[in-house]
PQR file of N, CA, C, O and H, with PARSE charges and radii, in Angstrom:
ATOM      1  N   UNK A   1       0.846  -1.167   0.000 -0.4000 1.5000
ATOM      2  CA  UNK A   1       0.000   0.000   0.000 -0.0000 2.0000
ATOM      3  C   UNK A   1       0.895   1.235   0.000  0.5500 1.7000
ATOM      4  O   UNK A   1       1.946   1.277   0.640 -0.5500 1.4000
ATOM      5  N   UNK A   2       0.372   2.367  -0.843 -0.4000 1.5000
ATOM      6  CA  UNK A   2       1.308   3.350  -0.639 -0.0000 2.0000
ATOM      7  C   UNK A   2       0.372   4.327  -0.623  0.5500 1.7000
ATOM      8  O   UNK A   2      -0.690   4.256  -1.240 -0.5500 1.4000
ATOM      9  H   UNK A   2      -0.481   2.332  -1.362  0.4000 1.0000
ATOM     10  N   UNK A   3       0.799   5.464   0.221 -0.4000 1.5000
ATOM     11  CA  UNK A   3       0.517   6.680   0.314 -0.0000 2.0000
ATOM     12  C   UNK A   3      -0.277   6.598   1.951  0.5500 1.7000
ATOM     13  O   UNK A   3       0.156   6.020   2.948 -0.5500 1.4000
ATOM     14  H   UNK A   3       1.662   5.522   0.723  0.4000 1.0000
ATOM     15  N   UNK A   4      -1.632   7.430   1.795 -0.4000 1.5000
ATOM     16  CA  UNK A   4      -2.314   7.612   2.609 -0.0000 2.0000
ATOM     17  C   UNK A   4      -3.037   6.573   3.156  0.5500 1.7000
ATOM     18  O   UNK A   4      -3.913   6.266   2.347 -0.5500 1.4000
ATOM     19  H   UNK A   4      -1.983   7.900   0.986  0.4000 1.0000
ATOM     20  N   UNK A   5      -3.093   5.794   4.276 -0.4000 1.5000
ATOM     21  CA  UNK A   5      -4.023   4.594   4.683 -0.0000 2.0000
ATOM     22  C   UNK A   5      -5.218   4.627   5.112  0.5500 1.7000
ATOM     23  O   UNK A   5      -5.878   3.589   5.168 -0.5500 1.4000
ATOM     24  H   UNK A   5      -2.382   6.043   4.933  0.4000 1.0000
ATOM     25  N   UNK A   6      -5.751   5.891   5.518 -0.4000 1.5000
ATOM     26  CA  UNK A   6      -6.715   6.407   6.554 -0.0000 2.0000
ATOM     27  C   UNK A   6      -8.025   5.716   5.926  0.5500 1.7000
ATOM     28  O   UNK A   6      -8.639   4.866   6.571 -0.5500 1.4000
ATOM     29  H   UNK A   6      -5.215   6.734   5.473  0.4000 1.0000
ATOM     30  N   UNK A   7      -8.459   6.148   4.541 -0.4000 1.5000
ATOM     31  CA  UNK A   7      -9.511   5.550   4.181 -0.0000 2.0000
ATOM     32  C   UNK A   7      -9.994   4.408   3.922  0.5500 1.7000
ATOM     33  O   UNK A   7     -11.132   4.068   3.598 -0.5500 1.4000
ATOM     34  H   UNK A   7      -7.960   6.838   4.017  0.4000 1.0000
ATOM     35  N   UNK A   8      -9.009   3.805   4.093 -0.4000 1.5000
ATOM     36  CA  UNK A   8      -9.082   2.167   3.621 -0.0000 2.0000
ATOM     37  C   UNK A   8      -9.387   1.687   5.094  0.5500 1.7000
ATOM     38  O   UNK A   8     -10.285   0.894   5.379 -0.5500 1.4000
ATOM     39  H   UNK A   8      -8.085   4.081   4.356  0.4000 1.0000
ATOM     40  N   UNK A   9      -8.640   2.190   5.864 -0.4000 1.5000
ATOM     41  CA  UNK A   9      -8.994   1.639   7.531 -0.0000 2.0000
ATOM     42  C   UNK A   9     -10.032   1.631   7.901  0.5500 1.7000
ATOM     43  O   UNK A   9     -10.499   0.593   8.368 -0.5500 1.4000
ATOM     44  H   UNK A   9      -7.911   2.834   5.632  0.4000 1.0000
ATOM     45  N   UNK A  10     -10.847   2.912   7.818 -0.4000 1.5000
ATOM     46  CA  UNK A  10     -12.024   3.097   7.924 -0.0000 2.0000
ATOM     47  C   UNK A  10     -12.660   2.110   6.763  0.5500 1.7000
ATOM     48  O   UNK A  10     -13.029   1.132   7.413 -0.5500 1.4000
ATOM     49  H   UNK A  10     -10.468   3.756   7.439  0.4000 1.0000
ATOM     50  N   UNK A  11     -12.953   1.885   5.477 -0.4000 1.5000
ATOM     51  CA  UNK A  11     -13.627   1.153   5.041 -0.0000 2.0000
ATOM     52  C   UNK A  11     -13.514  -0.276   5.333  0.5500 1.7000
ATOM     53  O   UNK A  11     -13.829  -0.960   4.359 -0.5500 1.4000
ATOM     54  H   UNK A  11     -12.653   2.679   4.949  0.4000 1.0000
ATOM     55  N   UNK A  12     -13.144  -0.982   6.425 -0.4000 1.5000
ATOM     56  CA  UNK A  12     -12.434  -2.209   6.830 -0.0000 2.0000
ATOM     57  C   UNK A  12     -14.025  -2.625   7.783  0.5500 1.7000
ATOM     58  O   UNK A  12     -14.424  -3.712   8.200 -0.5500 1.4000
ATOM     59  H   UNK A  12     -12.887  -0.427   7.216  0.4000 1.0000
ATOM     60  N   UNK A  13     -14.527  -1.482   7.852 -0.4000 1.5000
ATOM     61  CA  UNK A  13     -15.660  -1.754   8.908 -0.0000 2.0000
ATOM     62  C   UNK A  13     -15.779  -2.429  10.363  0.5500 1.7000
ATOM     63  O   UNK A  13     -16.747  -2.995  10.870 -0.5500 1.4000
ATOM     64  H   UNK A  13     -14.202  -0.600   7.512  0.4000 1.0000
ATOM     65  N   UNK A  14     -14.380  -2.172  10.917 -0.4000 1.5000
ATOM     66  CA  UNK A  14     -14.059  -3.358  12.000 -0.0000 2.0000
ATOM     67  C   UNK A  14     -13.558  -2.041  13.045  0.5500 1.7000
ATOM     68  O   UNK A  14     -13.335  -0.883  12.693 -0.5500 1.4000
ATOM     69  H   UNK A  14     -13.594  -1.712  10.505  0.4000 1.0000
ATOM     70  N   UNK A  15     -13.462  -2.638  14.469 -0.4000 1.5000
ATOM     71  CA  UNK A  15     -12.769  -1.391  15.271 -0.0000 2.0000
ATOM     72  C   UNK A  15     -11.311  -1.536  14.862  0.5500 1.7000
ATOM     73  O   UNK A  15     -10.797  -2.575  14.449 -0.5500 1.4000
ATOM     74  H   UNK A  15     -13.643  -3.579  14.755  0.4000 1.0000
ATOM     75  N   UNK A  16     -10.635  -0.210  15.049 -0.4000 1.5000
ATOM     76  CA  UNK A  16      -9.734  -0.012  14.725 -0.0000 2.0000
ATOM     77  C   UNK A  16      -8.820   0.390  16.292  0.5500 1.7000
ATOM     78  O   UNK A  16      -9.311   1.091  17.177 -0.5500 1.4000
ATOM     79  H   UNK A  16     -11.053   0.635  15.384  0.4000 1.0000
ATOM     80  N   UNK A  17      -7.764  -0.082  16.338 -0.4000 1.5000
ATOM     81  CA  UNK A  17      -6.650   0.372  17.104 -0.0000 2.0000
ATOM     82  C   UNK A  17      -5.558   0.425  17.136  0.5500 1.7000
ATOM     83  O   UNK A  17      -4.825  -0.542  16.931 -0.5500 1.4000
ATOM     84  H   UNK A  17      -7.366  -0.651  15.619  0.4000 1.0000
ATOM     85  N   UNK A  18      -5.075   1.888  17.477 -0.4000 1.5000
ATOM     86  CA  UNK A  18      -3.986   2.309  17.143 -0.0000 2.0000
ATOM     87  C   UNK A  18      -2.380   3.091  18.002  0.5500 1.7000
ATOM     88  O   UNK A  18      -2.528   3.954  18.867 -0.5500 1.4000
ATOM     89  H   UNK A  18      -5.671   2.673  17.644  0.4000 1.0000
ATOM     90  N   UNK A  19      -1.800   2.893  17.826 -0.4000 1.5000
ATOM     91  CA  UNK A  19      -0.748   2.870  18.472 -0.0000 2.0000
ATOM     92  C   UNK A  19       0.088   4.138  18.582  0.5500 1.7000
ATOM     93  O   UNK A  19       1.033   4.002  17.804 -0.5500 1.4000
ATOM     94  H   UNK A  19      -1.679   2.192  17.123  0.4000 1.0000
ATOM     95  N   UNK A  20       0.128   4.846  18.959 -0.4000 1.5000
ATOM     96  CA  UNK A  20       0.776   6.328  19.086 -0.0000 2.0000
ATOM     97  C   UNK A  20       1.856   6.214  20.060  0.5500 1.7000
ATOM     98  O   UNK A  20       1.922   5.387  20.970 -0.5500 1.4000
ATOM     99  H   UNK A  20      -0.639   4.956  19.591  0.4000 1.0000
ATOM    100  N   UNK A  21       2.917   7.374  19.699 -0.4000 1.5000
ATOM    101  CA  UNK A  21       4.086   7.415  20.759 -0.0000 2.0000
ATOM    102  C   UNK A  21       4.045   9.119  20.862  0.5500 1.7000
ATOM    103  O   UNK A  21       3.732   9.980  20.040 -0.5500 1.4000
ATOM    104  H   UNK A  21       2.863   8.046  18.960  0.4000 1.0000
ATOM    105  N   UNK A  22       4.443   9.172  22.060 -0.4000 1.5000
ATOM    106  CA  UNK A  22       4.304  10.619  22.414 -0.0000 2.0000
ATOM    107  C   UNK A  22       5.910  11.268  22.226  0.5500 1.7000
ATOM    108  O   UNK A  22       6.618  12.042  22.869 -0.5500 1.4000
ATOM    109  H   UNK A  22       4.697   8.473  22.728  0.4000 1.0000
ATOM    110  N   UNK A  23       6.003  10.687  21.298 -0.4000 1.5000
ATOM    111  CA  UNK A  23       7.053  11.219  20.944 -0.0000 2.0000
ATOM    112  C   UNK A  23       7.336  12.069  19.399  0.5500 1.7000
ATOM    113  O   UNK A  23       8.192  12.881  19.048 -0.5500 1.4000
ATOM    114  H   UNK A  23       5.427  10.058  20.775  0.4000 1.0000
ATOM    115  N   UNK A  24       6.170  11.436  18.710 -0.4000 1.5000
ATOM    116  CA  UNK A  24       6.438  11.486  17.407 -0.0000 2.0000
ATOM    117  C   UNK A  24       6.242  12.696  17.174  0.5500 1.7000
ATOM    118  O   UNK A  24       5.541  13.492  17.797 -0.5500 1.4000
ATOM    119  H   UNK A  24       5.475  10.776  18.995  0.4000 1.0000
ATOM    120  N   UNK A  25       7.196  12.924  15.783 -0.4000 1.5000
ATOM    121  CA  UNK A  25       7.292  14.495  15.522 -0.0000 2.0000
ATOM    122  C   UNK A  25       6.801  14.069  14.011  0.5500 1.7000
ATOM    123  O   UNK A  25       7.172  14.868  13.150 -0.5500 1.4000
ATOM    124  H   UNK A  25       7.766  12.277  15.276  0.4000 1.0000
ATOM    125  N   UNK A  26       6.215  13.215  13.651 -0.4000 1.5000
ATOM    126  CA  UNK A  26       5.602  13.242  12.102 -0.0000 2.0000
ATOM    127  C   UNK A  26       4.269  13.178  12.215  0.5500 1.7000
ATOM    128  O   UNK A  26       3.566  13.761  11.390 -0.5500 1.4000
ATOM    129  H   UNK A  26       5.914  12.567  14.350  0.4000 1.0000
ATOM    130  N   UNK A  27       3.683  12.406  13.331 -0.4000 1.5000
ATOM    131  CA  UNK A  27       2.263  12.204  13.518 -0.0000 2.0000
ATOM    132  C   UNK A  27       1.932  12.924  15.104  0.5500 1.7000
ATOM    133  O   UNK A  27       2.271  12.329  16.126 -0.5500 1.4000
ATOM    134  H   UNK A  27       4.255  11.932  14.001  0.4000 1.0000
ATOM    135  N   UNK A  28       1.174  14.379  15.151 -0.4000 1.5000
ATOM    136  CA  UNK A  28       0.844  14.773  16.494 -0.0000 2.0000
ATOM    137  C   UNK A  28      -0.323  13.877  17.420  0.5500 1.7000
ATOM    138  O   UNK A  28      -0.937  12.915  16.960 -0.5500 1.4000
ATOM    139  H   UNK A  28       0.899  14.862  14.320  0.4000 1.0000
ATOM    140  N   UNK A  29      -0.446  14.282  18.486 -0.4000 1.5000
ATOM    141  CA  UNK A  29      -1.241  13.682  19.485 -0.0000 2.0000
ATOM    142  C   UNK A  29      -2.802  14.096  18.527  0.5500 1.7000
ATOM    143  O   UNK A  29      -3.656  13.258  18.236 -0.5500 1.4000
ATOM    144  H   UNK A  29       0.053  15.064  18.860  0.4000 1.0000
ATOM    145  N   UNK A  30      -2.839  14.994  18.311 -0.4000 1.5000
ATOM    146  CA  UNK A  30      -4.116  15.854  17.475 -0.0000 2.0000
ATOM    147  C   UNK A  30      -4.338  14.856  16.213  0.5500 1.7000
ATOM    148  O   UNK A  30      -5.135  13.918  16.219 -0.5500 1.4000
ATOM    149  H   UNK A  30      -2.146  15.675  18.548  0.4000 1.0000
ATOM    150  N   UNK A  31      -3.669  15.144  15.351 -0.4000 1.5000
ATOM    151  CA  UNK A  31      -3.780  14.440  14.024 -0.0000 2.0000
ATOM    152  C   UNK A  31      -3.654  13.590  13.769  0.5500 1.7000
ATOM    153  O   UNK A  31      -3.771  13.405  12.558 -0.5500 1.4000
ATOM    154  H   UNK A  31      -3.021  15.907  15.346  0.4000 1.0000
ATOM    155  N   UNK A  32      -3.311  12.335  14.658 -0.4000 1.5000
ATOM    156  CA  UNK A  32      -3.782  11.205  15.088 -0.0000 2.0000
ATOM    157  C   UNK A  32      -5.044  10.779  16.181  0.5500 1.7000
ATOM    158  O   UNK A  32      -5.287   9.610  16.483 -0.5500 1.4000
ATOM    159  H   UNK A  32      -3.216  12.485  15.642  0.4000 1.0000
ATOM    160  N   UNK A  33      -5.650  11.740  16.609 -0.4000 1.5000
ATOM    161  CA  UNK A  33      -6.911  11.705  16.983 -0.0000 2.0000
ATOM    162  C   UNK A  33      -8.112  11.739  15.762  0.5500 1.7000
ATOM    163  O   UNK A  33      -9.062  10.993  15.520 -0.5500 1.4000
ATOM    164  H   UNK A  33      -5.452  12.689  16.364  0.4000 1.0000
ATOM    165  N   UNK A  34      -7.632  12.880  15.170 -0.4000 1.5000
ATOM    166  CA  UNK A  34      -8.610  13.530  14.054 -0.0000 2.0000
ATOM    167  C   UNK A  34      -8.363  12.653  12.647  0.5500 1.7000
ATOM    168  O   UNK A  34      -9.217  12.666  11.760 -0.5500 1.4000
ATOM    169  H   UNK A  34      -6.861  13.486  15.366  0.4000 1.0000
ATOM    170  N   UNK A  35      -7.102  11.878  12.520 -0.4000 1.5000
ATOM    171  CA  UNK A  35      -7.400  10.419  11.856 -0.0000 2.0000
ATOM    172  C   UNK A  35      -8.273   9.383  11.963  0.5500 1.7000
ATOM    173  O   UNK A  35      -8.651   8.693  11.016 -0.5500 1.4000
ATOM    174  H   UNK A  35      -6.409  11.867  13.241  0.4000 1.0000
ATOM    175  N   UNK A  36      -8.594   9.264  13.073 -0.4000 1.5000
ATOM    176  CA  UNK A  36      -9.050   7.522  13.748 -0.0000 2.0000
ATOM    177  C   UNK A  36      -9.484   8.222  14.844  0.5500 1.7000
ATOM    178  O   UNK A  36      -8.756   8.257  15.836 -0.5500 1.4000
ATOM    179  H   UNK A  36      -8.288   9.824  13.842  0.4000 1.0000
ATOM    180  N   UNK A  37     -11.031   9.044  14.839 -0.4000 1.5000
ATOM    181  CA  UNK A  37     -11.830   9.506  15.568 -0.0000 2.0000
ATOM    182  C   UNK A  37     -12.289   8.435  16.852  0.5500 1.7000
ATOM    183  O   UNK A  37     -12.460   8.643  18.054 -0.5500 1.4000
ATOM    184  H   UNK A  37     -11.622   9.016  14.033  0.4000 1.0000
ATOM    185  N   UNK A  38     -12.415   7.075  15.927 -0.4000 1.5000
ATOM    186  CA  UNK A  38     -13.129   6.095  16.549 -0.0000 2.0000
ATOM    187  C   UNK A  38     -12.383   5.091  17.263  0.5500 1.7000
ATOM    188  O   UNK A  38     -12.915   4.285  18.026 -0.5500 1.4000
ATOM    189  H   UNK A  38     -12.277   6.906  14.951  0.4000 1.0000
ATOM    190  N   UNK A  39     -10.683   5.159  16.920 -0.4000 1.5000
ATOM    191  CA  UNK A  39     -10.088   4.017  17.035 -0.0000 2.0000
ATOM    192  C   UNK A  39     -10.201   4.092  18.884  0.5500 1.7000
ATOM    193  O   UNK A  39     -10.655   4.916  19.678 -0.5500 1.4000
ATOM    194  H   UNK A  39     -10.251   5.814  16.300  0.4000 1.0000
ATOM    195  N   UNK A  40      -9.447   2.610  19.014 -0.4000 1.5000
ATOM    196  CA  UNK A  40      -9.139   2.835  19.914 -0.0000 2.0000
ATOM    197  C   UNK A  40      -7.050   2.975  20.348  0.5500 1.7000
ATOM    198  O   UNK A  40      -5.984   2.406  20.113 -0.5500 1.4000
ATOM    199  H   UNK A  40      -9.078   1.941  18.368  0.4000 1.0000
ATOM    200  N   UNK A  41      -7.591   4.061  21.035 -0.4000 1.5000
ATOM    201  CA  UNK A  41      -6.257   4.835  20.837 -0.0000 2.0000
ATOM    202  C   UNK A  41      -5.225   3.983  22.121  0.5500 1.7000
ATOM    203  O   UNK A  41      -5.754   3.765  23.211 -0.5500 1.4000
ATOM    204  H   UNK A  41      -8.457   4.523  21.225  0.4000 1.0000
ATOM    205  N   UNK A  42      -3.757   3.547  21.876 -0.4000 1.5000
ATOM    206  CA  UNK A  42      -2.918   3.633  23.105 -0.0000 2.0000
ATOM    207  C   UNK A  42      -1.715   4.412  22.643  0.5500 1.7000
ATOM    208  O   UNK A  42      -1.152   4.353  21.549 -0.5500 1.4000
ATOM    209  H   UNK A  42      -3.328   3.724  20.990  0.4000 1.0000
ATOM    210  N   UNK A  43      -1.468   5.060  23.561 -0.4000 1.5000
ATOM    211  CA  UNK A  43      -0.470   5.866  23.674 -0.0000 2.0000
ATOM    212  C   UNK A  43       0.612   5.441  24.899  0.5500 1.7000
ATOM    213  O   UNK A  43       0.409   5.261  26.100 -0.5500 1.4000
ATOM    214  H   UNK A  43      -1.925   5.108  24.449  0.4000 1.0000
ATOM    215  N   UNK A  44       1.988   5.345  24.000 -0.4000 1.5000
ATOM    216  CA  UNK A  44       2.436   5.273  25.038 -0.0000 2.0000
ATOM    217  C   UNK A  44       3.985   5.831  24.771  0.5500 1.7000
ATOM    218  O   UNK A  44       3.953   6.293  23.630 -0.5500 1.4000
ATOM    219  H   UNK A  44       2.152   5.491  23.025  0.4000 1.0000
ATOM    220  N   UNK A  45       5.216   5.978  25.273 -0.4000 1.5000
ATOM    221  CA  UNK A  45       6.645   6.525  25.624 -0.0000 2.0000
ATOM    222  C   UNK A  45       7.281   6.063  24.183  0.5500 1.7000
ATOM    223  O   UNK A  45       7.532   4.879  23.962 -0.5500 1.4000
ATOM    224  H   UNK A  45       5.242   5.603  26.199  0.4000 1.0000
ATOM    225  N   UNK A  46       7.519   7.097  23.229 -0.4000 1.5000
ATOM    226  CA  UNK A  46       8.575   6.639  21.877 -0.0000 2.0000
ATOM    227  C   UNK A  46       7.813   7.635  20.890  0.5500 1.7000
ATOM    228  O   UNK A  46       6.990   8.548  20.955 -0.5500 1.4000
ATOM    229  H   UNK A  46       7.315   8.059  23.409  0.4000 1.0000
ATOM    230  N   UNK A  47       8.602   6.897  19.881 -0.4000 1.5000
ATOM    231  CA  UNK A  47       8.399   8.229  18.730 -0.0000 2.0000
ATOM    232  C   UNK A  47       7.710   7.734  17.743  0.5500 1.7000
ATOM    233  O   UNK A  47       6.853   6.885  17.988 -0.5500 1.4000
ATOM    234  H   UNK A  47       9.270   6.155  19.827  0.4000 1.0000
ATOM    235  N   UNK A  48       7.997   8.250  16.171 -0.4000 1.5000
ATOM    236  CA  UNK A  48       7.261   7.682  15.336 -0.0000 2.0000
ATOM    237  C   UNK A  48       7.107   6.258  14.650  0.5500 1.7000
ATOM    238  O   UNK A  48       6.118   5.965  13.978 -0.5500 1.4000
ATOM    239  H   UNK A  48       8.694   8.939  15.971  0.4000 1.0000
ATOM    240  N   UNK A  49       8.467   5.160  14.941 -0.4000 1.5000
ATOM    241  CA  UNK A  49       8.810   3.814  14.385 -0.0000 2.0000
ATOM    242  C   UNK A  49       8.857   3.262  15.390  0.5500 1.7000
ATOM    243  O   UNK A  49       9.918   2.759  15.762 -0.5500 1.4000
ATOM    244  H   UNK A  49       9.270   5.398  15.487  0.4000 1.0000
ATOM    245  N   UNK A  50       7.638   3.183  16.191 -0.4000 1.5000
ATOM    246  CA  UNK A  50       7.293   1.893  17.362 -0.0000 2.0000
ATOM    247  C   UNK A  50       7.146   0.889  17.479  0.5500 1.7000
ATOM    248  O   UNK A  50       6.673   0.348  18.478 -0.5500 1.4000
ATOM    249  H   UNK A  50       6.777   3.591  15.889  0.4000 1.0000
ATOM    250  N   UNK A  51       7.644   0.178  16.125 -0.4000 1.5000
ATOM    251  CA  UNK A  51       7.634  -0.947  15.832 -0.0000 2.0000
ATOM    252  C   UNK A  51       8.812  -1.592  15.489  0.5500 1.7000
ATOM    253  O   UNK A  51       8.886  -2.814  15.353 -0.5500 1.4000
ATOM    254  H   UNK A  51       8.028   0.618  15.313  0.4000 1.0000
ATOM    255  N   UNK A  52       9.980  -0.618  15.307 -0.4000 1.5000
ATOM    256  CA  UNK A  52      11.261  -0.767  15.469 -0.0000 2.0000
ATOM    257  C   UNK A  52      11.834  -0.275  16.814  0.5500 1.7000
ATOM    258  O   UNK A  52      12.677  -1.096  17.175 -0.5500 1.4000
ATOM    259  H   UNK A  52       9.920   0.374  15.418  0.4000 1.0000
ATOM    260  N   UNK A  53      11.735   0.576  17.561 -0.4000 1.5000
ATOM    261  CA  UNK A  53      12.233   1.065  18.946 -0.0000 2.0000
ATOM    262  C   UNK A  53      11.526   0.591  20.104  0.5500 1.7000
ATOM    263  O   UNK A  53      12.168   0.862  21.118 -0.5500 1.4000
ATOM    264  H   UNK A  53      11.050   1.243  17.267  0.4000 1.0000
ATOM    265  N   UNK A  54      10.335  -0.079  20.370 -0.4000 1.5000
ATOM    266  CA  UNK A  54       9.881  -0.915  20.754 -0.0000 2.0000
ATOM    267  C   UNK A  54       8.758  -1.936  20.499  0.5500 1.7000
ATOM    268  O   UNK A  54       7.534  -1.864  20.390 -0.5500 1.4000
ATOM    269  H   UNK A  54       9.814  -0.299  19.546  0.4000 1.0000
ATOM    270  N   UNK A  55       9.608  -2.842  20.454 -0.4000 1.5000
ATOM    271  CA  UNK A  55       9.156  -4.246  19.321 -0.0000 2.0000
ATOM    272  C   UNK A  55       8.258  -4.684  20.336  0.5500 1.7000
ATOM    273  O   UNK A  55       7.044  -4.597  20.149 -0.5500 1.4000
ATOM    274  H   UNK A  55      10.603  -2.900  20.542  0.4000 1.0000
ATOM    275  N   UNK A  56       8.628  -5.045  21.161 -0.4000 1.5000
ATOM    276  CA  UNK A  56       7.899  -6.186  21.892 -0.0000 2.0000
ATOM    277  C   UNK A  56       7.068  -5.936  22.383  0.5500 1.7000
ATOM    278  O   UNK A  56       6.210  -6.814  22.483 -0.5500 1.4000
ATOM    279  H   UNK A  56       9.614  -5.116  21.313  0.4000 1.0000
ATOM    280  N   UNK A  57       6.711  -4.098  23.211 -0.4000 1.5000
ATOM    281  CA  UNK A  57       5.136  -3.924  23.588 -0.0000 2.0000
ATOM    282  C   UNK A  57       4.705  -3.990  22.541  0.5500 1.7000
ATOM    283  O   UNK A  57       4.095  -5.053  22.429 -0.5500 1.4000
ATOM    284  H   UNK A  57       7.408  -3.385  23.129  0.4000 1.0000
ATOM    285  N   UNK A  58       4.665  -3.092  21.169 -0.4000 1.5000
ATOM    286  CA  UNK A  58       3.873  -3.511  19.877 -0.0000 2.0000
ATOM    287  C   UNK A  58       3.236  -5.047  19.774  0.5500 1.7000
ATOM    288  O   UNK A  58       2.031  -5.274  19.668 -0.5500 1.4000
ATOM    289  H   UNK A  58       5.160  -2.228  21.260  0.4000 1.0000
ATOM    290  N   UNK A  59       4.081  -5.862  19.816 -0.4000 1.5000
ATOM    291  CA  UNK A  59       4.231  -7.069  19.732 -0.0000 2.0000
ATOM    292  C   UNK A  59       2.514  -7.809  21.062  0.5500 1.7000
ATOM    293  O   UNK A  59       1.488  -8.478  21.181 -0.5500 1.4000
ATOM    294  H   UNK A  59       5.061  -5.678  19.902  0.4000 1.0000
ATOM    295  N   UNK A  60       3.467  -6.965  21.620 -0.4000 1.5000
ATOM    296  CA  UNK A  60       2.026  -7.647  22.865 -0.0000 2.0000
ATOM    297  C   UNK A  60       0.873  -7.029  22.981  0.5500 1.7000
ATOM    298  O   UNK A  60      -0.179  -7.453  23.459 -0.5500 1.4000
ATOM    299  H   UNK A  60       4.301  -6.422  21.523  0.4000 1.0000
ATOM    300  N   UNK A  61       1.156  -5.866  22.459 -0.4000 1.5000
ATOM    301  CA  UNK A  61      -0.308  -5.399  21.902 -0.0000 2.0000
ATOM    302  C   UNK A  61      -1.308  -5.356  21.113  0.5500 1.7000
ATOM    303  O   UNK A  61      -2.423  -4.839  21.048 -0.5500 1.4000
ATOM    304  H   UNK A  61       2.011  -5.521  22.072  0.4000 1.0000
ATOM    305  N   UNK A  62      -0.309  -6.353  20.247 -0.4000 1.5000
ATOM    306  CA  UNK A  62      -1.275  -6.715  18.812 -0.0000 2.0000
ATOM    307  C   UNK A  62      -1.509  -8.410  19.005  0.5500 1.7000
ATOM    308  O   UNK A  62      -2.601  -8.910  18.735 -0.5500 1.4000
ATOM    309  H   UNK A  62       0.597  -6.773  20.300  0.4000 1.0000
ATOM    310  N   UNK A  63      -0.797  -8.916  19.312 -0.4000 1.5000
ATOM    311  CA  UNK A  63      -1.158 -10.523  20.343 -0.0000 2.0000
ATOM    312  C   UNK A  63      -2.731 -10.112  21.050  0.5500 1.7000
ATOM    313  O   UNK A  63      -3.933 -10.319  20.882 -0.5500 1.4000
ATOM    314  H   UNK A  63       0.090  -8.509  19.531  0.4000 1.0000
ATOM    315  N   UNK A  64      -1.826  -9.423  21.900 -0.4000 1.5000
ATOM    316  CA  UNK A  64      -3.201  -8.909  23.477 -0.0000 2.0000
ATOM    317  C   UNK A  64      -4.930  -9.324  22.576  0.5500 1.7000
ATOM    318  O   UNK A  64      -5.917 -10.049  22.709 -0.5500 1.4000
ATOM    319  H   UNK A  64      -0.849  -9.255  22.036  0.4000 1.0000
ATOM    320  N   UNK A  65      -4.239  -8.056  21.474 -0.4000 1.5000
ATOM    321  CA  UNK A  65      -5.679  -7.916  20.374 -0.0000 2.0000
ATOM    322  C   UNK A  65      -6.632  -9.173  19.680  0.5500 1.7000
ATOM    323  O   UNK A  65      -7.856  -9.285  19.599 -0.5500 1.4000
ATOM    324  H   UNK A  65      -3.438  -7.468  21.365  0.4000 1.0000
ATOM    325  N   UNK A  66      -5.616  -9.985  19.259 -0.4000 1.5000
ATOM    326  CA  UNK A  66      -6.026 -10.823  18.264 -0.0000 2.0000
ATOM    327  C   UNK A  66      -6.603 -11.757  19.229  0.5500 1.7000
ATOM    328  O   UNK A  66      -7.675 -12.304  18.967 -0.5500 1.4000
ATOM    329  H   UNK A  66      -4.622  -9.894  19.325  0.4000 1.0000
ATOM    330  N   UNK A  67      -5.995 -11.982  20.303 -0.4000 1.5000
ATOM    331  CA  UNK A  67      -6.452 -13.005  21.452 -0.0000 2.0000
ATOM    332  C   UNK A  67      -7.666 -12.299  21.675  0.5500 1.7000
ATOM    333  O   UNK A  67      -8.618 -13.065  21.526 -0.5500 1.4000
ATOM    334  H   UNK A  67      -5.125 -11.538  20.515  0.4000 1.0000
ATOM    335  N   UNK A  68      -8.075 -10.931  22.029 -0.4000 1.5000
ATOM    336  CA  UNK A  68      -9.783 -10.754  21.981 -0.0000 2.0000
ATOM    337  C   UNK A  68     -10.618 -10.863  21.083  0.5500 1.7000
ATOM    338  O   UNK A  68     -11.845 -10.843  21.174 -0.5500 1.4000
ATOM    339  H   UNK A  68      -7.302 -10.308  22.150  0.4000 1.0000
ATOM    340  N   UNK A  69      -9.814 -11.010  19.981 -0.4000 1.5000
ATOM    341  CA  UNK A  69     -11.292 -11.485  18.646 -0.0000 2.0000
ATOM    342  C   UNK A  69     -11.054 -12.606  18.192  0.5500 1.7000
ATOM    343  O   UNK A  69     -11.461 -12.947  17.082 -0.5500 1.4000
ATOM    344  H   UNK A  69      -8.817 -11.027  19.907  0.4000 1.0000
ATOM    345  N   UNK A  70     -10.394 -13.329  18.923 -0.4000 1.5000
ATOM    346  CA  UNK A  70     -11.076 -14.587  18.524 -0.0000 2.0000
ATOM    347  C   UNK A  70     -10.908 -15.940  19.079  0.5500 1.7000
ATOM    348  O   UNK A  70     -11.561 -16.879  18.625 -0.5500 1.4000
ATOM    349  H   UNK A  70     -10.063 -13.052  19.825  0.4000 1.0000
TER
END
């Protein structure tokens, strides 16, 4: 996928959740709200590649997830 993802997420029709670092200087606390009005939001300590600088909460947060749907 390239470019913008936002609309496709939303057309997925499913809850959405999403992962923010209060760190990031590409995506604000704001404009990741006003992306994913609905998601459900965690925020937590890091920047914008939270999936490289911390792997393993990512990791257990998307486990955590999948283990509730299904």
């Amino acid at each position: 996928m390239e470019g913008d993802g936002r609309a496709t997420a939303h057309s997925l029709g499913r809850g959405l959740m999403a992962i923010h670092g209060t760190d990031d200087e590409l995506v604000s606390g704001a404009m990741h709200e006003a992306s994913f009005p609905d998601a459900t939001r965690l925020i937590f300590e890091g920047g914008h590649l939270l999936p490289f600088t911390a792997p393993h909460q990512c990791a257990a947060i998307i486990s955590n997830a999948l283990r509730d749907v299904s």
